[in-house]
Each structure stands twice: as C-alpha cells, then as structure tokens.
C-alpha positions in Angstrom: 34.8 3.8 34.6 37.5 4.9 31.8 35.2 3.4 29.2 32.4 5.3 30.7 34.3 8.5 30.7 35.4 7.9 26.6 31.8 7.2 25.7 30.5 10.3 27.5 33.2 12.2 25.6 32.6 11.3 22.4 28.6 12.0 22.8 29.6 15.5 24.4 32.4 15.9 20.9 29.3 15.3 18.6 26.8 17.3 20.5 29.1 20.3 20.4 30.0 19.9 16.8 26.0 19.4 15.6 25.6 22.9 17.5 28.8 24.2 15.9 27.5 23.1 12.6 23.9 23.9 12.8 24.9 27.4 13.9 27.5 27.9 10.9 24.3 27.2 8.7 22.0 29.9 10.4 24.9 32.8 9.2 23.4 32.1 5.7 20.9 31.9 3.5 20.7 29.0 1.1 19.1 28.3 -2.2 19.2 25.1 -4.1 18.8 25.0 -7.8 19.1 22.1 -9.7 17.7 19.6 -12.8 16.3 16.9 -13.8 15.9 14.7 -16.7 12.3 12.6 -15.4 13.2 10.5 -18.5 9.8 9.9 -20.7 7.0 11.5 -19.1 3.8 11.3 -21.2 0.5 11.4 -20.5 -1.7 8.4 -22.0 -3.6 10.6 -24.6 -2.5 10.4 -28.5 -1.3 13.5 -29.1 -1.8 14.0 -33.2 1.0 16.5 -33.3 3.2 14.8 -31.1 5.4 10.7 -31.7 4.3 9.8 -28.6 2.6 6.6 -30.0 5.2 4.2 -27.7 3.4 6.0 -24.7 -0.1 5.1 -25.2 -2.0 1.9 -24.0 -1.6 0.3 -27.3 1.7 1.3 -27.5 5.0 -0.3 -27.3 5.5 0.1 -23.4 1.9 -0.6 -23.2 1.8 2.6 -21.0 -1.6 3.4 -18.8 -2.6 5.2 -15.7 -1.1 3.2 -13.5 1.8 3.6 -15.0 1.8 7.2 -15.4 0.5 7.7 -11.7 3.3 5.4 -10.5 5.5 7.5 -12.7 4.0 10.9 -11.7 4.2 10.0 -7.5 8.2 8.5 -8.1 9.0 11.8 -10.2 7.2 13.8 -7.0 9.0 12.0 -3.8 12.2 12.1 -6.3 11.8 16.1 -6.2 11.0 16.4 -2.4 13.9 15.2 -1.1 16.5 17.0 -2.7 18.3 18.8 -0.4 15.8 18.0 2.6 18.1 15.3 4.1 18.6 16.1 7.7 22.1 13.9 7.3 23.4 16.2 4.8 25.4 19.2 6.2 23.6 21.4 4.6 19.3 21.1 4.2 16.4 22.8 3.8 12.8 21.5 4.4 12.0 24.4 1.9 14.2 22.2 -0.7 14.5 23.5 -4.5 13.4 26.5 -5.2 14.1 26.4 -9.1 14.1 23.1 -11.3 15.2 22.7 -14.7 13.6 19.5 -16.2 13.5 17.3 -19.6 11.3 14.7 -21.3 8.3 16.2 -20.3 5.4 15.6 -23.5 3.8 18.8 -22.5 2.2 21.3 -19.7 -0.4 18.6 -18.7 2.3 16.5 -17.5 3.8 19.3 -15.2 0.9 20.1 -13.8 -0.4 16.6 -12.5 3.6 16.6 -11.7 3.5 19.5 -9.0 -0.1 18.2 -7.9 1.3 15.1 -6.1 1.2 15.7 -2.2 4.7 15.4 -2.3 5.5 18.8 -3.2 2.0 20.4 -3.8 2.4 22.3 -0.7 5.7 24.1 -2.8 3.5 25.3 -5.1 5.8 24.9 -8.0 4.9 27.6 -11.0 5.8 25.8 -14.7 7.5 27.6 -17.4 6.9 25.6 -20.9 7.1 26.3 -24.3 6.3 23.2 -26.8 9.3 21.8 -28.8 9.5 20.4 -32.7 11.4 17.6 -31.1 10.7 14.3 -33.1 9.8 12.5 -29.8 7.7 15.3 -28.9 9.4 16.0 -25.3 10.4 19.3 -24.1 12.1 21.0 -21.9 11.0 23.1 -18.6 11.1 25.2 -15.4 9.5 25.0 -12.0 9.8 27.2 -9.5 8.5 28.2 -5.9 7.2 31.7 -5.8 8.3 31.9 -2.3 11.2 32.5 -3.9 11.8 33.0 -7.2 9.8 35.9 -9.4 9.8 35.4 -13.1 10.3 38.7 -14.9 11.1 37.4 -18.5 10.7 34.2 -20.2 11.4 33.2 -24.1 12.8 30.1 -25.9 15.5 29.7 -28.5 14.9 27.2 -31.6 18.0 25.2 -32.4 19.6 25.5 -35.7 22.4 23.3 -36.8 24.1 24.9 -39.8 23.8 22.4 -43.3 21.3 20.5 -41.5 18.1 22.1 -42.3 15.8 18.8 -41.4 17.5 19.2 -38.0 14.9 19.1 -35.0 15.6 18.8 -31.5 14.7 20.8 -28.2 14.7 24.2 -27.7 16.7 26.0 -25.1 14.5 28.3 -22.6 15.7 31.1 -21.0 13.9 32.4 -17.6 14.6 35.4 -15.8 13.9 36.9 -12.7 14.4 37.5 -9.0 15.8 34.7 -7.0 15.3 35.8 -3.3 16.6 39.3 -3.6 18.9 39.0 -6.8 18.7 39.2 -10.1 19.0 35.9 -12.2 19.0 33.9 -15.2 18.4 30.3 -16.0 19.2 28.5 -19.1 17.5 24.8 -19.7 18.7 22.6 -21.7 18.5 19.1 -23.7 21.1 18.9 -25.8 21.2 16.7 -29.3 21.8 12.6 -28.3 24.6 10.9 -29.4 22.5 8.4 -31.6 24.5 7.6 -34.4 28.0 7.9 -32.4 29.7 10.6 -30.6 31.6 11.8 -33.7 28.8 11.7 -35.9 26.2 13.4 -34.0 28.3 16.1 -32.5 27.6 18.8 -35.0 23.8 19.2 -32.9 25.6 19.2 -29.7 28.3 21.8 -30.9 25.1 23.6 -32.2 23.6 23.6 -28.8 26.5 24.9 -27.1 26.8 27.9 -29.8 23.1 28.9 -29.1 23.3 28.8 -25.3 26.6 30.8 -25.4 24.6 33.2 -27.8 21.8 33.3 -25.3 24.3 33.9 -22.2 26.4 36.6 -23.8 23.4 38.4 -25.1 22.0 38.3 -21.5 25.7 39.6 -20.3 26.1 41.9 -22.9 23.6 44.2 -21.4 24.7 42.9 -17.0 28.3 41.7 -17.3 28.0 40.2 -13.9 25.0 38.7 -14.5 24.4 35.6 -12.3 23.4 33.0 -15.0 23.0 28.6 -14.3 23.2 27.0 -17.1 21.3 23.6 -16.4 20.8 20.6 -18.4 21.1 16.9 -20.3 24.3 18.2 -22.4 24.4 14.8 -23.9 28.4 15.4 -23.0 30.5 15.1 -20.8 32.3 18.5 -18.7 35.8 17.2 -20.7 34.2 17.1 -24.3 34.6 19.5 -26.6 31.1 21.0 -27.1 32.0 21.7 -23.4 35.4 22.9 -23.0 35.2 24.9 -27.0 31.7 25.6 -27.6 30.5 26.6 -24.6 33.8 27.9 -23.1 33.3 26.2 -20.2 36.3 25.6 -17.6 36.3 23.3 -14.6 39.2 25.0 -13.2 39.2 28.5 -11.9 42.8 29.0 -12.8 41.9 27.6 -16.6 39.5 30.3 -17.2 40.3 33.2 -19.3 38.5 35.7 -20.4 34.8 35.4 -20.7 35.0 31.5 -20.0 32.2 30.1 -17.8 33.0 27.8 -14.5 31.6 24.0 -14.7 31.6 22.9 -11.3 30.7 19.5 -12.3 34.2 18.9 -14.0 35.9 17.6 -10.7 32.7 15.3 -10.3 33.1 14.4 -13.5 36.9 13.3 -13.2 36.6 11.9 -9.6 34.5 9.3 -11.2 31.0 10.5 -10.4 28.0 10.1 -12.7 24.5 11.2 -13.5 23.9 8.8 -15.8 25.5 4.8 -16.6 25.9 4.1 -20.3 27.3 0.4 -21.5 29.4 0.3 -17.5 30.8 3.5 -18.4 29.4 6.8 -15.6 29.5 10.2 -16.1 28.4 13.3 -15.7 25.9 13.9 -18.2 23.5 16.3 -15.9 25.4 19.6 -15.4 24.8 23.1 -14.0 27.0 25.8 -15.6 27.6 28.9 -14.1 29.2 32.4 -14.9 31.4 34.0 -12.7 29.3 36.4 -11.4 28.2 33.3 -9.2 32.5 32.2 -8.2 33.0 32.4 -4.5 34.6 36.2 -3.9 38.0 36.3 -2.1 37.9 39.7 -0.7 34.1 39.3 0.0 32.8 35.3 0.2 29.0 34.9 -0.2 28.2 38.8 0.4 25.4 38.4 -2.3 24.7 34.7 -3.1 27.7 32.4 -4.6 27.9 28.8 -5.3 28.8 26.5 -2.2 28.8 23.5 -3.5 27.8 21.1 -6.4 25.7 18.0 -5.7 24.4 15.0 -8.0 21.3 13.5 -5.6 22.0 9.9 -5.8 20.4 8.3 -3.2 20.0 4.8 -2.3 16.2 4.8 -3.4 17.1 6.0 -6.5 19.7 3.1 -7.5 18.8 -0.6 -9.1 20.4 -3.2 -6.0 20.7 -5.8 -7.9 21.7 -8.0 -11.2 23.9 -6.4 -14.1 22.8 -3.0 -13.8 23.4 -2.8 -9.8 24.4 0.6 -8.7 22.6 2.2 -12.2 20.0 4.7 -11.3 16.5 2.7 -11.4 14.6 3.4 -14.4 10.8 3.7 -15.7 11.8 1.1 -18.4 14.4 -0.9 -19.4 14.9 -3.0 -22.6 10.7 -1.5 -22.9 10.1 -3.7 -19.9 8.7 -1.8 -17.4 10.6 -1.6 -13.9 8.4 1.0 -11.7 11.6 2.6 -11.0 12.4 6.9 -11.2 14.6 7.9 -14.2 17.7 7.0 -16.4 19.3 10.0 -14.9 20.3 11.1 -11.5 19.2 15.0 -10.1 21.9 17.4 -9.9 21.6 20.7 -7.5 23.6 23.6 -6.5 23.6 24.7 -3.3 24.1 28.6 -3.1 24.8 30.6 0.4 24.8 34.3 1.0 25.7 36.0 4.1 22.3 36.7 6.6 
C-alpha cells in the first residue's frame, strides 16, 4: 500500500510540475534564431565561374543526385527539429524563424533546400548574395514570413589589409521586423585556419573588423539596436579575433563600453562544441549579440531578450561508432562518402518576451 501511495505521488509531482511548466511557457512569446554551417552543399551542375569541380559526378567525391537529394532531405529534417523537441523545456512546433547558413554554392541550392516536406510548409524566404570565395560557397538567410519582415538587405566584401589576392566570404547584413521589433542579423563565415592558427589570423581579425564596422554603423544611427551576430567564426569565443576584434565578452561584468555579449563563451569553456577538430571540441558556431538583447533587471523580457543559448546536438546528428564516435556525422569524410548531416552542429537562441 505504502509503495502504492509513493508511486501515485510521484506521478501526481510530475503532472503538477508539466502544468506548472507548460503554463510558465504560455506567459511568453518565443522566437528561435540560430545557424548553420550545412557543410558543402552543391548542386551537380559545373558552374564555370564557380571551383566546384570536387562536387560534380566526375569529381572527386564523385557527387550525383542521390547524393545531393540525400544531402538536401538530411539538411531539411536537420532544420525541422530545432527547437520542436517536445522534451526540451522550451519548444515550438513553429521552430526557427530566422536561419543564418554557410557552404551553400548558390540560390538553387536554397531553394530545393526549403522545398523538402520537411519544412516546405515554413515557407522559408532566402536572402543570398554570391561570394568571390575560391570554393565558390556563400553565405545566407532564411526566414519564415510569419514572422520576420525584411526591410533592408546588403552584403559587405572582405578586405584584409596587405593582402590584396585575399578572397573569402562576404558578410550579409539583413534587417527587418522580427515579430513586432526591430532587428538586425549579421551572417558570417569567417577566413579558415588553413595554414595554422597564427598564420591565417590576419583574415579572421579582418572579419571581425568588418562585422564590428557593420554593427556600429547599424548602432550608430539605433544605439539599442537589437543585432545577432551569427556565424562559422573559424575561432573560438576565447580567441582574440573574438575577445579584441570583435569586442566580444562572455561575461556581463567583463563588458565595458560598447563591448558585445557572447553567450556561447560559458559553452565554450564548459567543454561544449559545435565542431570536433584532431579530438579537440569547441565552439566554432556562435551567435553574438548586443546588449540591447541582455536580460533587463528592472524590466526582464518586456520586449524580447535572450533566454538562453543552445548548440542542437542531438543523437541523430552524432557518428556512434569507431574513432570519430561522438563527432557530428558528416556528408564526407577523408572524400568517402558517409550519408551523414554536416561537420558542424546547429546553434539557436531562444528569445522570450512578456505576452
């Protein structure tokens, strides 16, 4: 009978903290915003203007349309369950409504991209601009109109100073209405760290100088403009193209100034990752934001503030087995193809406001 009675208690514990929970999430509104680098998606057509010669069925990885479909319905699924787990605390069936994304070869792509059943019925709108990269891959925005109205759009050419052969993504800048509010969203693929760290940081430190130029110019005319800053940084939140050239802090009590907040830092140091180099994780993938977005004291989540940042590393996602067990489950690997999602894991922020 006791055992009876301890069973019926716990059930009766759970059932009123579901209800407590589920109505703590109806006092808001959320929004998730995130990225995602869907690591080499091309189409199979030669593209004269673009290197995209490993990509084509004659090509290195041999690629063809089963490929690319198999590619193009992983990438799809990937996207539709970001924030839609009913296990996570906080979900949506509505899930992203803006998505940064990288190594994309061009519109085409995007478009058979937000095709796939998965998410067609999100309607995703794509914001592109080709890049002079020398692997022909861009960056991009997708967004659900439900929510999210472009006003403004325009992407920035990277420059790195003495380096006038220097090629690499651009960095777009969208802006618009999120729900009711105003805001801005800078993706990015910063400069790889081919060659070494050292050596190749003058690109990344390049990168971080343009996007602050893009930000500041943006707050120069709102200072409390509510600005993510999502992308590949190629760096990690505790490198210097973070913490100096972007003025980025992962502490609140760090920041001076006009420094920008990286909620990804604590990830970062609590031994998360995005991405698995040579059995060494980190957070690669990260979503910057300015202050206009840190959670008010004297007013919490009035207009909408980050709650919380998330990398989306589900079990699916993950290689289970040999060396690389526990590595997010890739395209390719060694240019042998594995069927698998991306290099990279997604990363999201979840942001509440008041109903």
């Amino acid at each position: 009978m006791a055992k009876r009675l301890n069973i019926l208690a716990i059930v009766m514990l759970f059932f009123i903290t579901s209800i407590a929970a589920q109505q703590n999430k109806q006092q808001y509104k959320m929004g998730l915003v995130g990225f995602y680098n869907l690591e080499n998606l091309y189409d199979t057509i030669n593209d004269p203007n673009k290197n995209d010669e490993e990509f084509l069925p004659e090509g290195k990885n041999a690629w063809n349309t089963h490929k690319y479909v198999t590619k193009l319905h992983n990438m799809a699924y990937a996207i539709s369950t970001i924030g839609t787990d009913k296990n996570d605390k906080f979900n949506t069936p509505e899930g992203l409504w803006v998505l940064g994304v990288s190594e994309i070869e061009n519109r085409t792509v995007l478009e058979d991209l937000v095709a796939q059943p998965e998410i067609a019925d999100r309607n995703y709108q794509i914001v592109h601009y080709d890049s002079p990269d020398r692997r022909g891959v861009d960056v991009a925005l997708l967004y659900n109109p439900k929510f999210f109205r472009v006003t403004n759009h325009k992407s920035y050419r990277l420059v790195v100073p003495n380096q006038p052969d220097f090629i690499s993504r651009d960095q777009l800048v969208v802006s618009g209405i999120l729900d009711d509010e105003e805001f801005s969203f800078i993706v990015m693929h910063w400069p790889s760290r081919y060659g070494g760290e050292k050596r190749s940081l003058p690109g990344r430190m390049a990168a971080a100088h343009l996007c602050r130029h893009i930000a500041d110019s943006i707050l120069a005319e709102k200072p409390n403009a509510k600005i993510v800053m999502m992308g590949d940084y190629n760096d990690y939140p505790t490198n210097k193209s973070i913490i100096d050239g972007l003025r980025a802090k992962g502490r609140v009590e760090d920041m001076k100034g006009d420094d920008f907040f990286n909620p990804m830092w604590k990830m970062h140091k609590n031994g998360e990752g995005t991405n698995y180099y040579r059995d060494v994780k980190g957070v690669l993938d990260q979503c910057i934001i300015t202050p206009a977005l840190l959670k008010d004291e004297n007013d919490p989540f009035a207009t909408y503030q980050m709650y919380k940042p998330m990398v989306h590393s589900k079990e699916f996602l993950k290689q289970h087995d040999g060396r690389y067990n526990g590595y997010p489950w890739r395209s390719f690997a060694g240019g042998v193809w594995q069927g698998g999602y991306s290099d990279h894991f997604p990363v999201y922020l979840i942001l509440l406001k008041k109903m």
